[in-house]
C-alpha positions in Angstrom: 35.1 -51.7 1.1 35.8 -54.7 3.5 37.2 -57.9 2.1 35.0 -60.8 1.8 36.5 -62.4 4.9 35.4 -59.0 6.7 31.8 -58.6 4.9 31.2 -62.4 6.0 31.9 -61.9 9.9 30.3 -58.4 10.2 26.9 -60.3 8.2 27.3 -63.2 10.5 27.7 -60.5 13.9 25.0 -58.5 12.8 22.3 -61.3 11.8 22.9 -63.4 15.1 21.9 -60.2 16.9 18.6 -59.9 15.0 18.2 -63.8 15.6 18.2 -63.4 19.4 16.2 -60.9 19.9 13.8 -61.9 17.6 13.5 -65.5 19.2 13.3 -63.7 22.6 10.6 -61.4 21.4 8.7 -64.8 19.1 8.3 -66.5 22.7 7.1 -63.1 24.5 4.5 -62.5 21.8 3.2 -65.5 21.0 2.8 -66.5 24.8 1.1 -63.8 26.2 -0.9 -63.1 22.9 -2.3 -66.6 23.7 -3.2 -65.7 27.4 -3.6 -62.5 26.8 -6.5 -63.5 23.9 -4.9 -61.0 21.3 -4.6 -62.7 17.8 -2.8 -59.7 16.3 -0.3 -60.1 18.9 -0.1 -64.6 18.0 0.5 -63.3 14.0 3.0 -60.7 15.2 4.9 -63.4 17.1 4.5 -66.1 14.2 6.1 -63.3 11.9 9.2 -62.7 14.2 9.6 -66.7 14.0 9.3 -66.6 10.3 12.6 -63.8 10.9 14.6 -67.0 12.6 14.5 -68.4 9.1 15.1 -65.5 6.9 18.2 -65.1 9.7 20.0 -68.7 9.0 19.4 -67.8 5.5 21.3 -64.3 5.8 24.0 -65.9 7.3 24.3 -69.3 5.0 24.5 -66.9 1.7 27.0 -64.6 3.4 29.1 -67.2 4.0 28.8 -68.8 -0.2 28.5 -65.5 -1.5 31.5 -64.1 0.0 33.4 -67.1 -1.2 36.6 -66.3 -4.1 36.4 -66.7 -7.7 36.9 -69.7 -9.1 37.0 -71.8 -12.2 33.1 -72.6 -12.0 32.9 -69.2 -10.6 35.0 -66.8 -12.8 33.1 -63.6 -11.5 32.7 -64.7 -7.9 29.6 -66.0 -6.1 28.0 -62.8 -5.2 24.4 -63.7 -6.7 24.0 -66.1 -3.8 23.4 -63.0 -1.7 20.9 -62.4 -4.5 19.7 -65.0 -5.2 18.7 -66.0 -1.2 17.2 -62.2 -0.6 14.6 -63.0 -3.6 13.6 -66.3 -1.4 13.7 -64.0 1.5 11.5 -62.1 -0.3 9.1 -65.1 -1.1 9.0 -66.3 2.6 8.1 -63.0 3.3 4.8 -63.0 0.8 3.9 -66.6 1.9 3.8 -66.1 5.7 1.8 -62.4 4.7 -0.9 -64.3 2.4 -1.6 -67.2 4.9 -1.9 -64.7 7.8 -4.2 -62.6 5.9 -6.3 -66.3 4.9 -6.5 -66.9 8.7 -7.7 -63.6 10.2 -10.1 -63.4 7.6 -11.5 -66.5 8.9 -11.7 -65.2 12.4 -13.4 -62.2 11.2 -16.0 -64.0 9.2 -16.5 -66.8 12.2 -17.1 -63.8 14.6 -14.7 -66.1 16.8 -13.5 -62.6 18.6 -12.4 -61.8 22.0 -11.3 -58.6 23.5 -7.6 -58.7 24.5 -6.1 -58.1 27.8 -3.9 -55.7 29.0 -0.7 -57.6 28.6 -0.4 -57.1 25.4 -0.2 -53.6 24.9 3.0 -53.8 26.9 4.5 -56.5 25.2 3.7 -55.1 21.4 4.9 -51.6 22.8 8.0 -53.5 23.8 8.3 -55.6 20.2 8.2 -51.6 18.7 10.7 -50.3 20.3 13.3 -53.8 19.6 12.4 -54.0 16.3 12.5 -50.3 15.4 16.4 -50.8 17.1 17.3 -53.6 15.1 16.1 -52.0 12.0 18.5 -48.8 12.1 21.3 -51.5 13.5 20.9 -53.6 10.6 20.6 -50.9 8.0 24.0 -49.2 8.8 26.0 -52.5 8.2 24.1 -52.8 4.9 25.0 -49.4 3.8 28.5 -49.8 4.8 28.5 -52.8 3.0 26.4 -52.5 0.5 24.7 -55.9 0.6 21.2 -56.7 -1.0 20.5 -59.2 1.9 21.3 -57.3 5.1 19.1 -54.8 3.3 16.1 -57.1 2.8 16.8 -58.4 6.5 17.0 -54.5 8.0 13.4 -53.9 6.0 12.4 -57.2 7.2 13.3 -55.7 11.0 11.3 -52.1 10.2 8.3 -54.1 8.6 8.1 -56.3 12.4 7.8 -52.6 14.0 5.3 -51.2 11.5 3.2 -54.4 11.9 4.0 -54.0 15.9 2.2 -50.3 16.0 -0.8 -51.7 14.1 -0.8 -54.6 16.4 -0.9 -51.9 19.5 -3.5 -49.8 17.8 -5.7 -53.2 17.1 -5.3 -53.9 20.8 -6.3 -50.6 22.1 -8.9 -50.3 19.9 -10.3 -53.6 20.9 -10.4 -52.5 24.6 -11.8 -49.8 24.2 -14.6 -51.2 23.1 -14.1 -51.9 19.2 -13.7 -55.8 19.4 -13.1 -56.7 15.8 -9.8 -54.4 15.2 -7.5 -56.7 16.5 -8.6 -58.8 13.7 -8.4 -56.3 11.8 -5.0 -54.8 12.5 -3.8 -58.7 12.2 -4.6 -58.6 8.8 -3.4 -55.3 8.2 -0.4 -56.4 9.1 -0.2 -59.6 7.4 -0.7 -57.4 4.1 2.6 -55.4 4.7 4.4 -58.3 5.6 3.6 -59.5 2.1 3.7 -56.0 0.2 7.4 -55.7 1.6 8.2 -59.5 0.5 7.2 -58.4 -3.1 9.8 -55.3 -3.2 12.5 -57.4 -1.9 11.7 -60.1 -4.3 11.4 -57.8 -6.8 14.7 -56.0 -6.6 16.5 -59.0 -6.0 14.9 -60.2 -9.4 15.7 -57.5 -11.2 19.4 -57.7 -10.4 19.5 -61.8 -11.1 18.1 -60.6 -14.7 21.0 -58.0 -15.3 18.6 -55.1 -14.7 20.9 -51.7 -15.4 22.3 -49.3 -12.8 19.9 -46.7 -11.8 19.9 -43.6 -14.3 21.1 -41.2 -12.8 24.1 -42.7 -11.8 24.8 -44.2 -14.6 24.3 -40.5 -16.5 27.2 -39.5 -13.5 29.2 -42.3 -15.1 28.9 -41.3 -18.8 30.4 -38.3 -18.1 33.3 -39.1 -15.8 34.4 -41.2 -18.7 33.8 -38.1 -21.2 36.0 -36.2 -19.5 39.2 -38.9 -19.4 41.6 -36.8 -21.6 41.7 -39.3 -24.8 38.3 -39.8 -25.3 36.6 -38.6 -28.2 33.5 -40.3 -27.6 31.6 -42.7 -25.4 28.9 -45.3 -26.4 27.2 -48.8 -25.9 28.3 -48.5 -21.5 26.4 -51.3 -20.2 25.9 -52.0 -16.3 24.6 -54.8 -14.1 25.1 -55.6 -10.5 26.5 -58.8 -9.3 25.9 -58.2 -5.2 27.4 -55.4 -3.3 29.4 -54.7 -6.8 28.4 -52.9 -10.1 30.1 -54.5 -13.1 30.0 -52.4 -16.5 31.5 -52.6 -20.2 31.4 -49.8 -22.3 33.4 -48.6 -25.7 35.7 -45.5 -26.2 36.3 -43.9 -29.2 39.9 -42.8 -29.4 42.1 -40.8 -32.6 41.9 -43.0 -35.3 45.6 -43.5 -35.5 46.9 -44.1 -32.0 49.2 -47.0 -31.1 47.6 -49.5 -29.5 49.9 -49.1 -26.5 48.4 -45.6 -26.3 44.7 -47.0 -26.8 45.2 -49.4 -23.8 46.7 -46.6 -21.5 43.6 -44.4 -22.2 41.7 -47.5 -21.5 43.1 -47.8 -18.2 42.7 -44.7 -16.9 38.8 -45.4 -17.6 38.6 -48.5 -15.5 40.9 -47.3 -12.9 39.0 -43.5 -12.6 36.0 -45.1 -12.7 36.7 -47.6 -9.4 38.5 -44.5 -7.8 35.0 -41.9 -8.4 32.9 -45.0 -8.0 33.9 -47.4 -5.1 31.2 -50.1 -6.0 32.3 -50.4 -9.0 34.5 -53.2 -9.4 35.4 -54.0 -12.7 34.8 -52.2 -16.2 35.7 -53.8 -19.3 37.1 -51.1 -22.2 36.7 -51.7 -25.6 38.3 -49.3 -27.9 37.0 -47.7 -30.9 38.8 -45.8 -33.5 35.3 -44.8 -35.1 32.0 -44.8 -34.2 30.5 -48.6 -34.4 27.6 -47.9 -32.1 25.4 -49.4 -35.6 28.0 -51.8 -36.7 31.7 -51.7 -37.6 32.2 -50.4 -41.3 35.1 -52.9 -41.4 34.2 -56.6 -40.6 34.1 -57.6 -44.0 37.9 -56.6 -44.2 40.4 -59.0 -44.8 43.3 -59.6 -41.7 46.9 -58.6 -41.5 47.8 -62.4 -42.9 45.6 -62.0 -46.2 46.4 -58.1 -47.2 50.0 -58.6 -46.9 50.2 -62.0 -49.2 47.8 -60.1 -51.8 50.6 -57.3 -51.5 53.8 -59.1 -51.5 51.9 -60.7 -54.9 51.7 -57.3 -56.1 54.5 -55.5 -55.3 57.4 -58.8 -56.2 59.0 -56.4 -58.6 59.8 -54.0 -56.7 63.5 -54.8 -55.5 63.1 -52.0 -52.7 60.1 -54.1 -50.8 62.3 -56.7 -49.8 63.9 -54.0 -47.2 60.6 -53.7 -45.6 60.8 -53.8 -42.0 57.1 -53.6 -40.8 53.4 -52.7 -41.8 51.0 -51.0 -40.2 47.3 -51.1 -41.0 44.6 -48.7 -40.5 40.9 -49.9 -40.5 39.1 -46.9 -41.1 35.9 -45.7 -42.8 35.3 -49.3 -44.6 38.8 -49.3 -45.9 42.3 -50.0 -44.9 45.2 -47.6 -45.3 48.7 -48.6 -45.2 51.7 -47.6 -43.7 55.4 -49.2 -45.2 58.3 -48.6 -42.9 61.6 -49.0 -44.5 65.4 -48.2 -43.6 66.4 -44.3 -43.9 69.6 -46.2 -46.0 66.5 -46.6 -48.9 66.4 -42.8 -49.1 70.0 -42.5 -49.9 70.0 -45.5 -52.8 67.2 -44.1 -54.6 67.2 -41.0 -57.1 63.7 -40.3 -56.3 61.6 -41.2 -53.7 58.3 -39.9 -55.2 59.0 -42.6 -58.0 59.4 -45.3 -55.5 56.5 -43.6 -53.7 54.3 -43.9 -57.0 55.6 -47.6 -57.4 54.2 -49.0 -54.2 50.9 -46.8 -54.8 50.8 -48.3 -58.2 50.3 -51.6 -56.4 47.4 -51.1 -54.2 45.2 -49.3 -56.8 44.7 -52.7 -58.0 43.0 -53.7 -54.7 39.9 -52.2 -54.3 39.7 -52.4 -50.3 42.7 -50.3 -49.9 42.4 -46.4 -49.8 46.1 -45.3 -48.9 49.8 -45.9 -48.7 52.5 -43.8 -47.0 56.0 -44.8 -47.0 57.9 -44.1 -43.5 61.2 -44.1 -43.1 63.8 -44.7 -39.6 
């Protein structure tokens, strides 16, 4: 994927084009559809104005969207690109709805005239450029997946769908069917503002946190399934922040890892996920050593601090507990099991290890939240 330095100029390169040719073709249309009495041809030309906006407003979010992270921003500013396709979008169903208000009015008036020749030639023309811009636009969006260059390229294709019924509406009218330019003005004037709706729309969705599509996201679930070290896979949450898909999920893992192991296996889930998956940009890992897809059967636990001052309470008779060098705790199954580790020079001072096994056991029987102890020795 390009860097946002690279996304911004390519946007910027790509968006000016569109600009000039659809100010060139805005002054051709709206001209000759004046002379040339075709109101089809004046709406057509209006829309490829309203383009000029959505243009300055490609390249204005490009440039904020692209900017770095930063400590207003944490995650980056890629929802302006988001944010500015869903007013895209909006433009888009305004200039459709008043269109469709004025021909309507021009139909019911009978205020009709019967184009002249002209205009086919120019609305052929306005086709052909727009249809252009349209596949131009679109492979910049694809290569970098941006919402807005995508909104902008439909915006293009939706000018040369509303440019055929435009020539259709002309022809018809000369050939002797005087209302169909009216007509295919406000058919066109009604895809202008069905397209605005599915730009807005998508754009919406994504500004509310709406998931990745299914399917990919099944694709996902079990890339991370097969990461040796995974047990299990659960709660994987995606969203999309601009051209990048941002997910969290959690990984169950053997109960008993280190965490140093846990984190490793985590790693290789963020870091095969972003290699499968090259819009993916970051995946945040949580790791389970049981299923707490419900709710974790040990919250109401005590922490490290408060089990080991209720042991050392317990256990201050025991002259051999003074020697311990570290304790590690297992939250498991709604109970915690613990693991002493002393000196292998304990072994050797001792008569009987079982006995100094039973000892410590003896201890934690007395607290209720505790399941196991295992003395270890290095």
């Amino acid at each position: 994927m390009p860097n946002n330095n690279e996304r911004y100029q390519l946007t910027t390169r790509v968006t000016i084009v569109g600009a000039v040719v659809n100010f060139i073709l805005a002054i051709i249309k709206i001209f000759i559809g004046s002379i040339g009495h075709s109101h089809a041809l004046i709406v057509d030309g209006i829309h490829s104005f309203s383009d000029l906006l959505s243009d300055a407003l490609v390249v204005f979010a490009a440039k904020k969207g692209n900017k770095s992270p930063d400590d207003d921003h944490p995650y980056g500013h890629a929802r302006i690109e988001t944010a500015f396709a869903a007013v895209l979008g909006g433009i888009l169903i305004a200039v459709g709805v008043g269109i469709v208000i004025d021909a309507l009015e021009r139909l019911t008036s009978g205020d009709v005239v019967t184009p002249e020749s002209m205009t086919i030639w120019v609305a052929l023309i306005s086709v052909l450029s727009k249809e252009a811009l349209y596949r131009y636009t679109l492979i910049y969006a694809r290569r970098l997946n941006s919402p807005i260059l995508k909104a902008n390229a439909w915006h293009h294709r939706s000018d040369a769908i509303s440019s055929i019924v435009v020539l259709v509406g002309i022809a018809g009218s000369m050939s002797g069917i005087p209302y169909l330019d009216a007509a295919a003005a406000v058919i066109v004037s009604m895809m202008i503002a069905k397209i605005g709706w599915e730009i807005a729309k998508e754009s919406i969705e994504q500004l509310v946190d709406k998931g990745l599509d299914p399917k990919k996201v099944q694709h996902i679930s079990s890339h991370i399934t097969d990461i040796p070290g995974v047990n299990h896979m659960h709660m994987l949450r995606s969203r999309q922040m601009g051209a990048d898909a941002l997910l969290d999920v959690h990984i169950e893992v053997a109960p008993q890892l280190s965490v140093s192991e846990g984190h490793r296996i985590s790693d290789e889930v963020s870091k095969g996920l972003t290699r499968e998956f090259p819009d993916i940009a970051q995946v945040l890992v949580h790791i389970d050593p049981e299923d707490d897809e419900e709710d974790s059967s040990c919250s109401h636990l005590p922490l490290r601090k408060e089990i080991l001052g209720d042991l050392e309470q317990h256990w201050q008779h025991i002259e051999q507990s003074k020697l311990i060098e570290d304790v590690v705790l297992h939250y498991l199954n709604g109970k915690v099991s613990v693991q002493l580790i002393l000196p292998l020079s304990v072994l050797s001072a001792v008569d009987k290890p079982d006995t100094l096994l039973k000892e410590f056991t003896s201890v934690v029987e007395k607290l209720n939240y505790i399941v196991n102890l295992e003395l270890l020795y290095r």
